[in-house]
TINUMAR-448167 format. One record per residue (C-alpha): chain; residue number from 1; x, y, z. Coordinates in steps of 0.25 Angstrom, whole numbers, plus 5000, padded with zeros to 4 digits. Example, Ala and Ser with C-alpha at 12.3 -4.5 7.8 and 13.67 -1.06 7.14 Angstrom:
BEGIN
VEXKOL, A, 1, 5049, 4982, 5031
VEXKOL, A, 2, 5055, 4996, 5029
//
This chain:
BEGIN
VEXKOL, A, 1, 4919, 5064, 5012
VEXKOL, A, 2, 4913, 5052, 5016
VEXKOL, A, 3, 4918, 5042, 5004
VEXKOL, A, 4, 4932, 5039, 5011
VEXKOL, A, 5, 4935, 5040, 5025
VEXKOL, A, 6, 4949, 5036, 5023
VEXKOL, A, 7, 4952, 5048, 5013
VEXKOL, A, 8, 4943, 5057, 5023
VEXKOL, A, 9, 4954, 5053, 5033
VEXKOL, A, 10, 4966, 5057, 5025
VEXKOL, A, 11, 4960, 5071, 5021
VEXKOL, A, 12, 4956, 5075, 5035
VEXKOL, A, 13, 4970, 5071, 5038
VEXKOL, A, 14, 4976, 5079, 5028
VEXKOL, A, 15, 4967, 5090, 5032
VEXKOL, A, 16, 4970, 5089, 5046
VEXKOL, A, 17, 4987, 5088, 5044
VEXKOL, A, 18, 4986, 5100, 5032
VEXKOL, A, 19, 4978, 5109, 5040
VEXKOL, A, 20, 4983, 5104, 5054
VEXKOL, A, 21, 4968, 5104, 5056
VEXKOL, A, 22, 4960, 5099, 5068
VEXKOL, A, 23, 4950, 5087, 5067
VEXKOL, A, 24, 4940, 5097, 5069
VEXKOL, A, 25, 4943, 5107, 5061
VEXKOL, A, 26, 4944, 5096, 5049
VEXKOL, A, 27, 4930, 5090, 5053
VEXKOL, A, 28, 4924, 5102, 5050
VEXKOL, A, 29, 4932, 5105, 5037
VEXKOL, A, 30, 4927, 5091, 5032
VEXKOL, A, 31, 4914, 5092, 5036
VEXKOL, A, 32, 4914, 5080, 5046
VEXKOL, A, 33, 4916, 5078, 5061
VEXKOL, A, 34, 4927, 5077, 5069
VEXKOL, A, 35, 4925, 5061, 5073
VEXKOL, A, 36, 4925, 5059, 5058
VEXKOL, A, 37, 4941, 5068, 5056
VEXKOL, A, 38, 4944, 5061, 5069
VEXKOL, A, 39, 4941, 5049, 5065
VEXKOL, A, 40, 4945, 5048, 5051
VEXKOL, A, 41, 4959, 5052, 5057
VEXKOL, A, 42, 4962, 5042, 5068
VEXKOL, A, 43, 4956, 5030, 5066
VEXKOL, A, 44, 4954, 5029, 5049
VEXKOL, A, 45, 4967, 5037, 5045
VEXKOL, A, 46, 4977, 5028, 5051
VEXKOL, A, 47, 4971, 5016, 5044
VEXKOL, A, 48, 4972, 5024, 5029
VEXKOL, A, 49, 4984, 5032, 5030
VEXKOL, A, 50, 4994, 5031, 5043
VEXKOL, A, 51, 5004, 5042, 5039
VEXKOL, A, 52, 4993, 5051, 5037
VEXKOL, A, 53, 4987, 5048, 5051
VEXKOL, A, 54, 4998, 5050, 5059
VEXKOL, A, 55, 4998, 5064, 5054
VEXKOL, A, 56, 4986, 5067, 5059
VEXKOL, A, 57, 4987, 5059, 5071
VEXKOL, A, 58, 4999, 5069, 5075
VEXKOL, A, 59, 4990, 5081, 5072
VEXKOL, A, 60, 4977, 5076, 5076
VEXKOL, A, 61, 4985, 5072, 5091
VEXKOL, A, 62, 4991, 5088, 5091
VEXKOL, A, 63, 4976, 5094, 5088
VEXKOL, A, 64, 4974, 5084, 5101
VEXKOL, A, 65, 4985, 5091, 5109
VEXKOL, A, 66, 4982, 5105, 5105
VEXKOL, A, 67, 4967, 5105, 5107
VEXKOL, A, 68, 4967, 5108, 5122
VEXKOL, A, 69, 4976, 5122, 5118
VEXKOL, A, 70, 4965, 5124, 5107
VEXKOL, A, 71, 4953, 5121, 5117
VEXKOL, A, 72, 4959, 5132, 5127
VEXKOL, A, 73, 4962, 5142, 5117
VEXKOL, A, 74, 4948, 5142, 5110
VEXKOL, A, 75, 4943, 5144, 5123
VEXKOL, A, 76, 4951, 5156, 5128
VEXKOL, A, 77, 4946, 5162, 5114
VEXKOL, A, 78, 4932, 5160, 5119
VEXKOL, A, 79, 4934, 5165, 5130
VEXKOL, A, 80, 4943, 5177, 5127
VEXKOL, A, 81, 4933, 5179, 5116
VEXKOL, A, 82, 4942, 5179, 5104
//
């Protein structure tokens, strides 16, 4: 996975908009951290393939949003003990 970050970039970010996935969720179906997905799709995607970026600027910027809702709920499970 290692041999070219700029196609790295562009298949986490099909992943991500194709399974609506989050930068988690894709670390760990790639085998790699989440500052390496996060990385590779803010600061190296924009520079190899803007359409593409924007895509999963919009995403990455709803995960954002939603993660406090996901946060609470996860912890009423826990504590419900769902």
């Amino acid at each position: 996975m290692r041999d070219n970050i700029e196609e790295r970039a562009c298949e986490l970010a099909n992943y991500i908009i194709e399974n609506s996935s989050t930068v988690r969720a894709t670390a760990k179906k790639f085998g790699i951290s989440k500052s390496t997905v996060h990385k590779d799709l803010t600061e190296r995607l924009c520079y190899t393939n803007r359409p593409l970026y924007l895509q999963v600027k919009e995403l990455l910027e709803y995960n954002k949003a939603q993660r406090h809702i996901r946060g609470g709920i996860a912890t009423r499970r826990k504590y419900k003990g769902e």
